[in-house]
FISE-387569 format. One record per residue (C-alpha): residue number from 1; x, z, y. Coordinates in Angstrom, 2 decimals. Each point is the difference from the previous one (the first is absolute). Last residue first. Layout:
FISE-387569
   palo         x         z         y
    NUM         X         Z         Y
...
This chain:
FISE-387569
   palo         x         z         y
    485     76.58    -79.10    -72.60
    484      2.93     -3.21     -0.11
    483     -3.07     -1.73     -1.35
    482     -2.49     -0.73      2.55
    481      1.96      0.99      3.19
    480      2.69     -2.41     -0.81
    479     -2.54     -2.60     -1.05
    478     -1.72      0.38      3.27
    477      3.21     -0.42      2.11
    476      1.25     -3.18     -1.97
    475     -3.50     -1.23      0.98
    474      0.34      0.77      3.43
    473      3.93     -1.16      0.68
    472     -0.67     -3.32     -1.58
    471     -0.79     -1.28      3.23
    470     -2.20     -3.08      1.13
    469      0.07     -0.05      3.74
    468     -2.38      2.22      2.44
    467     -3.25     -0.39      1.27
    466     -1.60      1.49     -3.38
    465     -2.62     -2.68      0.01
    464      0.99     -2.66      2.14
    463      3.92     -0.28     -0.95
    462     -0.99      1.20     -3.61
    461     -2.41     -2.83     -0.06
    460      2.86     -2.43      1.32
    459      2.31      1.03     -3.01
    458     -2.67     -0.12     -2.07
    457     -1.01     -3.99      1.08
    456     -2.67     -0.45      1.90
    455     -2.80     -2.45     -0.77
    454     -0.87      1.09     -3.28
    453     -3.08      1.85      0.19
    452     -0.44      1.10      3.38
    451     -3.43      1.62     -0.91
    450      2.36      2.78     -2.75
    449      2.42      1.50      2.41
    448     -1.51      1.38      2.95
    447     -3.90      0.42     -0.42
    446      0.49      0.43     -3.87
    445      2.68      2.14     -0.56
    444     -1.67      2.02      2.37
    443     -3.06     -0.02     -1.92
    442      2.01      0.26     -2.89
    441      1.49      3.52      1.20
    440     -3.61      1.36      0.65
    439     -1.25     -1.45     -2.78
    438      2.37      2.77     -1.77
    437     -1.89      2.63      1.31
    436     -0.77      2.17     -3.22
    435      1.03      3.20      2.39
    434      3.55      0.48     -2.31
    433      1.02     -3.45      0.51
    432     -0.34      0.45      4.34
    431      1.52      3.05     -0.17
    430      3.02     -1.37     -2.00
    429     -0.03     -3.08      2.54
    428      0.32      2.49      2.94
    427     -0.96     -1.28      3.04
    426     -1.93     -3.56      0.97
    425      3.11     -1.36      2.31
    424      2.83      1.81     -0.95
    423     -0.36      0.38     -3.32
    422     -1.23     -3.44     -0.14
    421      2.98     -1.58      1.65
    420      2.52      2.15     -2.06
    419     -1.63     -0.94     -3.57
    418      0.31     -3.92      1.53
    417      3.36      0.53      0.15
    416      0.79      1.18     -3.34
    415     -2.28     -2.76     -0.98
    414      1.99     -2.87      1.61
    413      2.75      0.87     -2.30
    412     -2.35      0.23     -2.88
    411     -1.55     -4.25      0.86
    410      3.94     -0.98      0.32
    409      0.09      1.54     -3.65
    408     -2.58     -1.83     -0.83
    407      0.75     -3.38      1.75
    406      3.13      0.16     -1.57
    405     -1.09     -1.53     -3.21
    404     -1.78     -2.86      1.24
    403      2.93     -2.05      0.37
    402     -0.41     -2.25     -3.00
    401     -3.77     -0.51     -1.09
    400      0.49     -2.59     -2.52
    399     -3.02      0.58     -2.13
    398      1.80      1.15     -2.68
    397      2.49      1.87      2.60
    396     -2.18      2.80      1.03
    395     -1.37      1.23     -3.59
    394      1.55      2.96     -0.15
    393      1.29      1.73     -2.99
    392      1.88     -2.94     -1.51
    391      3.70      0.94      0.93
    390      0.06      3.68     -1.42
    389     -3.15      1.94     -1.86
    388     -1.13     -3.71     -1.67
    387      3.77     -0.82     -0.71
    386      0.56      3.32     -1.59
    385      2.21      3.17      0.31
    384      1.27      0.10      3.08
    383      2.21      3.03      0.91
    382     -0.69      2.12      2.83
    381      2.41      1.30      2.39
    380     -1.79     -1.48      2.99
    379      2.21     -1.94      2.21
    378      2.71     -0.37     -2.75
    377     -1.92     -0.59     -3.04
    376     -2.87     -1.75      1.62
    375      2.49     -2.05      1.54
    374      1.89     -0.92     -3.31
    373     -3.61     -0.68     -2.20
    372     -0.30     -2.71      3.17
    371      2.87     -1.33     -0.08
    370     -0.46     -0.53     -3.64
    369     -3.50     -0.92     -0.32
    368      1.02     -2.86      2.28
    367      3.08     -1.26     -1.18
    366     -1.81     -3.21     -1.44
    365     -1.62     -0.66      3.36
    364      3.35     -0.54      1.77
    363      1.63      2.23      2.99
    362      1.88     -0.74      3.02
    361     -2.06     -3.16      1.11
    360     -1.42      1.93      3.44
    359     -2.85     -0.92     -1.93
    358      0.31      2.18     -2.88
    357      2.58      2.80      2.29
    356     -3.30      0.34      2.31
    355     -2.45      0.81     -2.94
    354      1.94      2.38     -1.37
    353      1.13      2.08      3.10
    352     -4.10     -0.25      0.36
    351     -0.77      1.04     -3.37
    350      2.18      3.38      0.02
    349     -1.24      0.53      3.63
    348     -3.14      0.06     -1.30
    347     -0.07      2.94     -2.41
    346      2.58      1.15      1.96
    345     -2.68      1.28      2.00
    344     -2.78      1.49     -2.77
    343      2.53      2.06     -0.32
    342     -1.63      2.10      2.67
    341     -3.44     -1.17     -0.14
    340     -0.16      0.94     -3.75
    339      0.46     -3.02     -2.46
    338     -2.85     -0.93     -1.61
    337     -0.09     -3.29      1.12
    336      3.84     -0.03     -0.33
    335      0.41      0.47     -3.51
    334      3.20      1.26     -1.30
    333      0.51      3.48      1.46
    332      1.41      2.55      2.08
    331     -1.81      2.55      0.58
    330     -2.56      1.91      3.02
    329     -2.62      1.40     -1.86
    328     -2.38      0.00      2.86
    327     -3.52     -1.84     -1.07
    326      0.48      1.73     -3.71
    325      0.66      3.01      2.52
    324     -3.59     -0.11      1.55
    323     -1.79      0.91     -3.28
    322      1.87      3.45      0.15
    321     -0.55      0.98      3.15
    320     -3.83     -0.92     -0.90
    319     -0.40      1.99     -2.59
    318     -0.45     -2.27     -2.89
    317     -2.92     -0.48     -2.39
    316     -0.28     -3.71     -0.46
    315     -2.37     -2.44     -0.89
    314      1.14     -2.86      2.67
    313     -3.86      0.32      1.06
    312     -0.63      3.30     -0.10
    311      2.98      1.30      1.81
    310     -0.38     -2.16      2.92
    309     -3.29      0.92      0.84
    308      1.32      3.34      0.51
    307      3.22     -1.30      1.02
    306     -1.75     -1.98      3.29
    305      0.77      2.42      2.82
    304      3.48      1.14     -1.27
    303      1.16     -2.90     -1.10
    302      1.55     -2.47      3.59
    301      1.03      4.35      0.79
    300      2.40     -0.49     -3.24
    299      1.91     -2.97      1.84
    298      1.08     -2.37     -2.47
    297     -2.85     -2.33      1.38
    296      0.15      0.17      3.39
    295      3.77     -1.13      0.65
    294      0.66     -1.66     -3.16
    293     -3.01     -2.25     -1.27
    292     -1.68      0.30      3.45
    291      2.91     -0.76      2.01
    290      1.33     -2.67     -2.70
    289     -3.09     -2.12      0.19
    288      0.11      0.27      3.37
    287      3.78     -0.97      0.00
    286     -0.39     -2.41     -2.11
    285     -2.28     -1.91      2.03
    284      2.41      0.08      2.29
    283      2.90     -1.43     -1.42
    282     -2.17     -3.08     -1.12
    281     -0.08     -1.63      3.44
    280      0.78     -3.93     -1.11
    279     -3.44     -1.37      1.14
    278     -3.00      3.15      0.09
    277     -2.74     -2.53      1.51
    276     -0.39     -2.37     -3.25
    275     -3.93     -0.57      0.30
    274     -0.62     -1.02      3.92
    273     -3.73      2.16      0.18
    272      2.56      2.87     -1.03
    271      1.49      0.31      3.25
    270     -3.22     -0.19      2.02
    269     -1.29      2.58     -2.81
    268      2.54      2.66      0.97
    267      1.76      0.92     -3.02
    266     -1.46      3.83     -1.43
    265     -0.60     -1.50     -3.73
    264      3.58     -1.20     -0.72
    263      1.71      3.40      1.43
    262     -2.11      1.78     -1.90
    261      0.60     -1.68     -3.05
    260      3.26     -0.06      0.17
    259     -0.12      3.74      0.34
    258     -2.11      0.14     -2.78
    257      2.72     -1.43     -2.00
    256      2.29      2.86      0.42
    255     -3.14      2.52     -0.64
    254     -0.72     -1.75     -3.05
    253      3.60     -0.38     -0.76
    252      0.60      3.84      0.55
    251     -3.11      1.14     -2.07
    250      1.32     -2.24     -2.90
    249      3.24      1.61      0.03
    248     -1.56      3.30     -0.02
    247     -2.04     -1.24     -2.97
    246      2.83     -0.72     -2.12
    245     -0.91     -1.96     -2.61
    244     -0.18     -3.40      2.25
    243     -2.76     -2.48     -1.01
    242      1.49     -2.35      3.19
    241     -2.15     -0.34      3.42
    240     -1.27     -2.64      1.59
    239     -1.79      0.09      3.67
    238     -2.18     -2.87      1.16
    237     -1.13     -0.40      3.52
    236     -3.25     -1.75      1.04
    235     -1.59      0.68      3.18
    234      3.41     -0.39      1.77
    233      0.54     -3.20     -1.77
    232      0.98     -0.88     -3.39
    231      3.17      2.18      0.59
    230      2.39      1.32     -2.82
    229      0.99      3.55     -1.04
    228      2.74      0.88     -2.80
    227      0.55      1.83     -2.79
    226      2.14     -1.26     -2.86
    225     -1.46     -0.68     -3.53
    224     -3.26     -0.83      1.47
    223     -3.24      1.61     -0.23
    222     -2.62     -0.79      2.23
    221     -1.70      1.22      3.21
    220     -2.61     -0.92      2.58
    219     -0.21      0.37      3.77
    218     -2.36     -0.29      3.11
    217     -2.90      2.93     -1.13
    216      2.91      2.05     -0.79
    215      1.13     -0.08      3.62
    214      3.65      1.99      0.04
    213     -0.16      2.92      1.86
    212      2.39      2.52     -1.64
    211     -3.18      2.17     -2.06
    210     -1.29     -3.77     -1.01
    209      2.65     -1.30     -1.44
    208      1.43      3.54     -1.87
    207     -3.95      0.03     -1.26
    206     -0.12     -3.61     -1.26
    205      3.56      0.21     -1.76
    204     -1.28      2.72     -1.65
    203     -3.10     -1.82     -1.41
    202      1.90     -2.84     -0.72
    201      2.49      2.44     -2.08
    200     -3.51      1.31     -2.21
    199     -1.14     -3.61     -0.28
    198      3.52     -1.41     -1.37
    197     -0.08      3.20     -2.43
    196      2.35      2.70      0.38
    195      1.95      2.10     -2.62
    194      1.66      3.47      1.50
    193      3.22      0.88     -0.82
    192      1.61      2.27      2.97
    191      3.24      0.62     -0.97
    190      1.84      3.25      0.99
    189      1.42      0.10      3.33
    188      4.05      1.42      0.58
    187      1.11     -1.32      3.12
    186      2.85     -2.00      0.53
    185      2.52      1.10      2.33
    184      1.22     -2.26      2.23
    183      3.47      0.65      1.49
    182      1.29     -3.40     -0.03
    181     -3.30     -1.42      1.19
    180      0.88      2.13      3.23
    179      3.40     -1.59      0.46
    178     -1.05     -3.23     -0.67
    177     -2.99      0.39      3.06
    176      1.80     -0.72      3.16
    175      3.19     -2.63     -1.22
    174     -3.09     -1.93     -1.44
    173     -2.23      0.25      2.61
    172      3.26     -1.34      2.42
    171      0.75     -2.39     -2.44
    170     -3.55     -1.24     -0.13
    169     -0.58      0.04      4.12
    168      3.29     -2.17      0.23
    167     -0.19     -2.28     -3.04
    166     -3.60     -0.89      1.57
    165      1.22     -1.16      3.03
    164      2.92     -2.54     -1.13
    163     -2.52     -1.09     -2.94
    162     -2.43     -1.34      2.60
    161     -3.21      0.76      1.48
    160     -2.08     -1.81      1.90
    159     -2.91     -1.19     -1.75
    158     -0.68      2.56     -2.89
    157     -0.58     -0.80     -3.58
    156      0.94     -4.39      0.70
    155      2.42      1.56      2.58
    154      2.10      1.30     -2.94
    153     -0.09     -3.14     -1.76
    152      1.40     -1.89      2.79
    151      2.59      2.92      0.17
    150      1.26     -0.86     -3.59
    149     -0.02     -3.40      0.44
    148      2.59      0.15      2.87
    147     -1.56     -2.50      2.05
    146      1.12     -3.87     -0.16
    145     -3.50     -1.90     -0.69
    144     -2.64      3.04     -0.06
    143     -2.88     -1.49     -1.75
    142      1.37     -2.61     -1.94
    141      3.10      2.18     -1.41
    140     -2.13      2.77     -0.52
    139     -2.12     -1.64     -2.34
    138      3.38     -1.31     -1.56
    137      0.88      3.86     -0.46
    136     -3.06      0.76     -1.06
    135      0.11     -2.78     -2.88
    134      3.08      0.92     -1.24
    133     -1.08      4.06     -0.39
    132     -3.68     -1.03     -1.05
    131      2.62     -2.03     -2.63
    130      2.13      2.58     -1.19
    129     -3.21      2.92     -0.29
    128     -1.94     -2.82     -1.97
    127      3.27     -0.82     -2.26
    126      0.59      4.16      0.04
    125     -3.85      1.36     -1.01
    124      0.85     -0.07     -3.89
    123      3.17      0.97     -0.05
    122     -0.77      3.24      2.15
    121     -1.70      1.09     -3.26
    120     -2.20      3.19      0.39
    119     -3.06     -0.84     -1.91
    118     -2.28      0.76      2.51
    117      2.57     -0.66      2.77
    116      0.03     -3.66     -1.53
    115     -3.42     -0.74     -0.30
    114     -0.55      1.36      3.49
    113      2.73     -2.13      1.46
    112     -1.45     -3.40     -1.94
    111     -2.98      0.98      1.63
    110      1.56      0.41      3.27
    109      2.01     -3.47     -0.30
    108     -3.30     -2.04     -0.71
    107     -1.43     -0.14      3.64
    106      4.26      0.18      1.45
    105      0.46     -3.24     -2.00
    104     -3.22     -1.73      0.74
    103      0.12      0.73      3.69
    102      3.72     -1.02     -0.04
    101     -0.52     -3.34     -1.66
    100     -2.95     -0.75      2.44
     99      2.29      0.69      2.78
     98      2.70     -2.18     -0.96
     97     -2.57     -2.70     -0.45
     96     -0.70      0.49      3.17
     95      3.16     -0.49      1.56
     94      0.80      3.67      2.81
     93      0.35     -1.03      3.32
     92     -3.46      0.42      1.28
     91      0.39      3.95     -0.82
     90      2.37      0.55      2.24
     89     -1.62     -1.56      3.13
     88     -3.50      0.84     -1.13
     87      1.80      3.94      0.04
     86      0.60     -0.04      3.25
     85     -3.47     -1.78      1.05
     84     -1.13      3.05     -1.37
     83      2.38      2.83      1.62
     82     -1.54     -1.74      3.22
     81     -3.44      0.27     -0.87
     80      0.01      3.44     -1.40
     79      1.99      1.19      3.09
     78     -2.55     -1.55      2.21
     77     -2.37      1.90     -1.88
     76      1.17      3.24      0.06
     75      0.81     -0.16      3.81
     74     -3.50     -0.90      0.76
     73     -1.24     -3.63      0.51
     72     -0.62     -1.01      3.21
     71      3.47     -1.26      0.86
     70     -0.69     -2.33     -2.83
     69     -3.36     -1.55      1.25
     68      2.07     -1.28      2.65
     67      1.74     -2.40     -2.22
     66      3.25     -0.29     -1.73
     65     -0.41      2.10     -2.76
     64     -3.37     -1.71     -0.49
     63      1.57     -3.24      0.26
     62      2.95      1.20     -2.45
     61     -2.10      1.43     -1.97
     60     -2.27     -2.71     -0.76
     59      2.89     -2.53     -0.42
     58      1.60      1.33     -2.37
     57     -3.24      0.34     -2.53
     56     -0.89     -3.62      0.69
     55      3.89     -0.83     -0.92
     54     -1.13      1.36     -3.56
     53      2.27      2.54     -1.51
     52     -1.99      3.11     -0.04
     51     -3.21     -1.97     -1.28
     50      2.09     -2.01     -2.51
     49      1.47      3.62     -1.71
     48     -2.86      1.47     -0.05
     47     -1.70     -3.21     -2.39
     46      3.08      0.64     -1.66
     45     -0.24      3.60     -0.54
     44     -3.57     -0.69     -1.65
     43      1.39     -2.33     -2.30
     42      2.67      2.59     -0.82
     41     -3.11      2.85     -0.37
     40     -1.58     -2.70     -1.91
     39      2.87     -0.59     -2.35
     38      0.81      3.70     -0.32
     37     -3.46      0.76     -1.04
     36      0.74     -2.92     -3.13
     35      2.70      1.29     -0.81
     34     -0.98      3.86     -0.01
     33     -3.29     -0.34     -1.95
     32      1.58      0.68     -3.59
     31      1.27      2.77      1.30
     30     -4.05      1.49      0.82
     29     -0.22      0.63      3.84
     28     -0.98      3.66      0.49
     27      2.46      1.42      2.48
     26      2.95     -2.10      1.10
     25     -1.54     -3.14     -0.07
     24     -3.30      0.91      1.54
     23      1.88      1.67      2.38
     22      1.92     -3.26      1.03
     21     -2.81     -2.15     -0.37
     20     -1.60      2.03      2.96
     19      2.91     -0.28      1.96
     18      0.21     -4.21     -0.59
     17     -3.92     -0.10      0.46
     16      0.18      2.05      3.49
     15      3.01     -2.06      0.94
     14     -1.85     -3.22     -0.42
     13     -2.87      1.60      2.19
     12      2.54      1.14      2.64
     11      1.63     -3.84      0.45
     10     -3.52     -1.30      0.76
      9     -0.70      2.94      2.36
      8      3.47     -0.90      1.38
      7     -1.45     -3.61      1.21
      6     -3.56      1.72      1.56
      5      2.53      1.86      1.85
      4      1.97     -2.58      1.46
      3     -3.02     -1.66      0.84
      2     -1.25      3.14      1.86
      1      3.23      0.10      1.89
């Protein structure tokens, strides 16, 4: 065991350098530098790569998984280990030079993407989008020899799920909450136009962090065209966050990606000690990012203790029934991260029918913009009016993350139950906003969610957690109770 360890600690430090030149390129890396950062961070990969597909590597966990020391290992662990050795297997079959080609493709792909959202040409991202497409489907091809690719790619997000299961709980959520969207009616808010400096957003970002529990002291941030969180290690986790004009769009990230955070920073530290312990169990971690984006943050009693503070530094004058609308305005629209939690739905269930049909072979990269203009048009009733606005709004697919998308709307599902759980178990969640207890709610995010890291997947957490299966009864119940009012 403790050579095993003193083996991963080797693979952790090259992982630490490949994250960290990550956020250096996405934040404050001149262009000119991007070549050359992308060569180390593929060199880097490499070096990765060789570790996790040595035969010394096999054979360590496959003595200690076979040895008494195993059976002494927590649950957690073993789990680790096993899902491990799992993914040696797959990952030993991909060529190396194969794997080299993808790193550098997928390293240069997102800053091709942001080049070409910024000037809103889907032309100019296609060839990269065409071949990360071609070259994930041969990844896929050495990794999991004869599976539907689609579902390998699926259990890449979230181990154990498959297309067959999540067509079920979508189609149910969708059948649930299409007749409600239906009958939105939009809200009438006047713009709020207020000019923000990086320092002046940090410094809200900082507060919202701080007020929901996530450690200051063990995170940074940056700007990014796209928010997003990424792990160091759980004394070092970075948060990025777009210059968005809307400051109630910023607030929601923050809080969003806090929720990462927090997750990220409350591991147990004999999972961390083994650097990647969250394998292939993204659904949940967007469901805690979700639950505090969503669940507490749109709720007005998340405000009322902090909007004094709150006030002064977003530079507004707002009652506070008023402020919480922009958090509530319930529309159809365009963009899905800053799409209410509502609409927020087909949001993803627009990019996961697409995503299926691409490599279930029924659709071609050229007629993407098209499908996907059609499915805004007929899920949503909007029209799209730009590449940048339409296909090129996320970043997902430039760095070949296919499958991911249904992770968050897997993550809301599991919300509506986890709502139930903690009304039931600490009382009333309003109460609990409106008293500036919040920690209250992390702490038992913490102690039952959070120190497992990744070793269950969210259909076992809800199992453990709420004792019951996953349901989209709950969340289909608070969105009826939300905005049929």
């Amino acid at each position: 065991m403790e050579e095993l360890k003193e083996y991963l600690e080797k693979v952790r430090n090259l992982n630490y350098l490949i994250t960290m030149l990550h956020w250096e390129r996405d934040t404050i890396a001149p262009k000119e530098s991007i070549d050359y950062l992308v060569g180390v961070q593929t060199s880097l990969s490499m070096q990765v790569f060789d570790l996790t597909t040595d035969e010394k590597y096999k054979d360590l966990l496959e003595s200690v998984i076979s040895s008494n020391e195993f059976s002494n290992l927590n649950e957690e662990e073993q789990i680790f280990l096993k899902d491990s050795l799992e993914e040696y297997e797959k990952f030993k079959r991909i060529p190396k030079d194969f794997y080299e080609e993808y790193c550098n493709l997928t390293g240069k792909s997102v800053t091709v993407w942001a080049e070409a959202k910024e000037k809103n040409d889907y032309n100019l991202f296609k060839p990269y989008l065409e071949k990360i497409i071609d070259m994930t489907k041969r990844m896929y091809s050495y990794t999991n020899p004869g599976e539907d690719l689609y579902n390998a790619m699926l259990n890449d997000y979230e181990k154990g799920l498959t297309k067959d299961k999540i067509d079920v709980l979508f189609n149910e959520l969708k059948e649930g909450i299409i007749p409600i969207v239906k009958n939105l009616k939009r809200k009438e808010l006047n713009k709020v136009e207020v000019n923000y400096s990086d320092s002046e957003l940090i410094n809200i970002s900082k507060y919202l962090l701080n007020y929901i529990g996530f450690d200051n002291n063990r995170g940074a941030l940056g700007i990014f065209p796209h928010g997003y969180t990424t792990t160091l290690n759980i004394n070092d986790v970075r948060i990025a966050f777009g210059r968005n004009k809307n400051i109630f769009d910023h607030c929601s990230t923050i809080i969003h990606e806090g929720g990462h955070g927090i997750f990220e920073q409350n591991i147990s530290n004999y999972l961390s000690s083994y650097g990647n312990y969250d394998i292939s169990k993204f659904a949940l971690h967007e469901s805690q990012s979700r639950f505090y984006e969503n669940i507490l943050g749109r709720n007005i009693n998340f405000w009322k203790p902090i909007y004094n503070d709150i006030k002064e530094l977003l530079k507004i004058d707002l009652p506070i029934e008023e402020f919480i609308n922009y958090f509530n305005d319930a529309h159809t629209s365009l963009i899905r991260t800053e799409a209410d939690e509502l609409t927020y739905c087909l949001h993803i269930i627009i990019r996961y029918e697409i995503e299926r049909e691409l490599f279930d072979g029924n659709i071609d990269v050229s007629e993407l913009p098209k499908i996907w203009n059609q499915k805004y048009h007929d899920y949503l009733g909007v029209e799209v009016d730009s590449d940048s606005t339409g296909i090129l709004q996320d970043m997902h697919w430039s760095d070949g993350s296919f499958g991911y998308f249904p992770s968050y709307l897997l993550g809301s599902i599991f919300d509506g139950m986890l709502l139930e759980d903690i009304n039931s178990k600490l009382g009333d969640v309003n109460d609990i906003l409106k008293n500036g207890n919040i920690k209250d709610i992390t702490k038992y995010l913490n102690e039952n969610i959070h120190i497992h890291g990744g070793a269950y997947n969210i259909l076992e957490v809800c199992e453990k957690v709420c004792g019951k299966p996953m349901s989209v009864q709950p969340l289909i119940n608070y969105f009826k109770d939300k905005y049929e009012e």
